[in-house]
Each structure stands twice: as C-alpha cells, then as structure tokens.
C-alpha positions as CSV (number, residue, x, y, z in Angstrom):
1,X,10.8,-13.4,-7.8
2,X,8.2,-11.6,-9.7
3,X,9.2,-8.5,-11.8
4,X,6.3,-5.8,-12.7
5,X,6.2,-5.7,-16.5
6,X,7.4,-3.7,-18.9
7,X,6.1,-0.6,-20.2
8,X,6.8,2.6,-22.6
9,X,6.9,5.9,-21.6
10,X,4.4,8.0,-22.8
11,X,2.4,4.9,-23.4
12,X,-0.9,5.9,-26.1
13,X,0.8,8.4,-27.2
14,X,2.4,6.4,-29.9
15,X,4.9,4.8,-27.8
16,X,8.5,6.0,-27.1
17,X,11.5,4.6,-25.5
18,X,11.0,0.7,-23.6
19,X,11.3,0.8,-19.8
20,X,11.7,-1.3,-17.0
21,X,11.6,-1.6,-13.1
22,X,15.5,-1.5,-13.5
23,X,16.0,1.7,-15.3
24,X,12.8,3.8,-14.9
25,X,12.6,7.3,-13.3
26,X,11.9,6.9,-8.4
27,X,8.6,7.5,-9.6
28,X,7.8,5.7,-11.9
29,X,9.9,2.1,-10.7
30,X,7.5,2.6,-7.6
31,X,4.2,2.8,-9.9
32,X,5.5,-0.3,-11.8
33,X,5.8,-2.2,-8.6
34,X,6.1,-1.3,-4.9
35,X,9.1,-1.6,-3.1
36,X,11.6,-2.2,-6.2
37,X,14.9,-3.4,-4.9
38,X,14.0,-4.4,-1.1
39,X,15.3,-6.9,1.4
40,X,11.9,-8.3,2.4
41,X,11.9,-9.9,6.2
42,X,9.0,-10.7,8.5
43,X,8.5,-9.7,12.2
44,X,5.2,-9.5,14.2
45,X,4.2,-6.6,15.9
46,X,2.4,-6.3,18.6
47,X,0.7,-3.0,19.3
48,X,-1.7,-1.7,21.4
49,X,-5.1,-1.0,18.6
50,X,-5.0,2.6,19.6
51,X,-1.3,2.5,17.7
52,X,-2.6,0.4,14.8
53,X,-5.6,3.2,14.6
54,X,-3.0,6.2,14.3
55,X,-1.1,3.7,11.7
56,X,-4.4,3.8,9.7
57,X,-4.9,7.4,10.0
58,X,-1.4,8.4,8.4
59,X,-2.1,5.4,5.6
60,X,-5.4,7.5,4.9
61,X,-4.0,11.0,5.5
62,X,-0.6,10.8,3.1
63,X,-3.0,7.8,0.5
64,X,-0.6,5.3,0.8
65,X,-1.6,1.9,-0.7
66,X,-0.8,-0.7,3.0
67,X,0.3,-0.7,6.5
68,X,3.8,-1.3,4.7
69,X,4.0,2.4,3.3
70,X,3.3,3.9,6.5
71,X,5.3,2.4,8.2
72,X,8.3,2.9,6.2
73,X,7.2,6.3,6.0
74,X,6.8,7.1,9.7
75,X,9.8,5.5,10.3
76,X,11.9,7.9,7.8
77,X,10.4,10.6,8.8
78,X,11.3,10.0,12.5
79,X,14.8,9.4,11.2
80,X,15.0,12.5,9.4
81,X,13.9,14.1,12.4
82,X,16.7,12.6,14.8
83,X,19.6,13.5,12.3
84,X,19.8,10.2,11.2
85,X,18.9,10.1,7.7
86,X,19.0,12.4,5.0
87,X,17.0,13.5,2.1
C-alpha cells in the first residue's frame, strides 16, 4: 500500500504542526490522497455511452478529478435522496 506523504499545515508559512493522511482534517486527508481509508474492489460496467456521457458531464460539472468521484458521488447523492444515507 502506498501512503500520500507527509506534510505541515500552513506549509511556507514557517511550518507548524506535522500531519498525515491519518490524522488530518476530511479535507485535507482527501487533498493528501484520494479515497483515504477505502476497501478498493473491481467490477465492470457496462453502460450504454449515452450513460457514460451524463457520467462525464457530472465529473465536469461538480470538477471532480475521475469517473471514480462521480460515481461515488451520484451514488450518495441518490442515497440521500431515498432516506438511505445521511449527512
């Protein structure tokens, strides 16, 4: 496994306190690398392109970095929607 590296906050401005993907602020963790504490599994998906284009549209719209983020975000957003998930 590959950890992001360390950093500082307020880095250049004369340092401050040492931080790391374990203890730094949502924000931050997600800057230092993406999807920090994950199970990672692989499916295929097959989709007509026409669902793939609105995929690509959302990725553009909300300037998320991959597929990946849209997808998790669709998918939450759905869920919130349902009364599934909260937050």
């Amino acid at each position: 496994m590959v950890y992001p590296p360390a950093f500082t906050k307020n880095q250049g401005a004369g340092g401050g306190e040492k931080m790391d993907w374990m203890n730094a602020p949502t924000k931050l963790a997600q800057e230092a690398g993406r999807n920090v504490g994950g199970i990672k599994a692989s499916k295929t998906i097959s989709l007509p392109i026409s669902y793939w284009a609105l995929l690509e549209q959302v990725r553009n719209h909300k300037g998320f970095k991959n597929g990946n983020e849209a997808i998790c975000y669709v998918i939450m957003e759905k869920a919130k929607e349902l009364g599934l998930e909260v937050g």
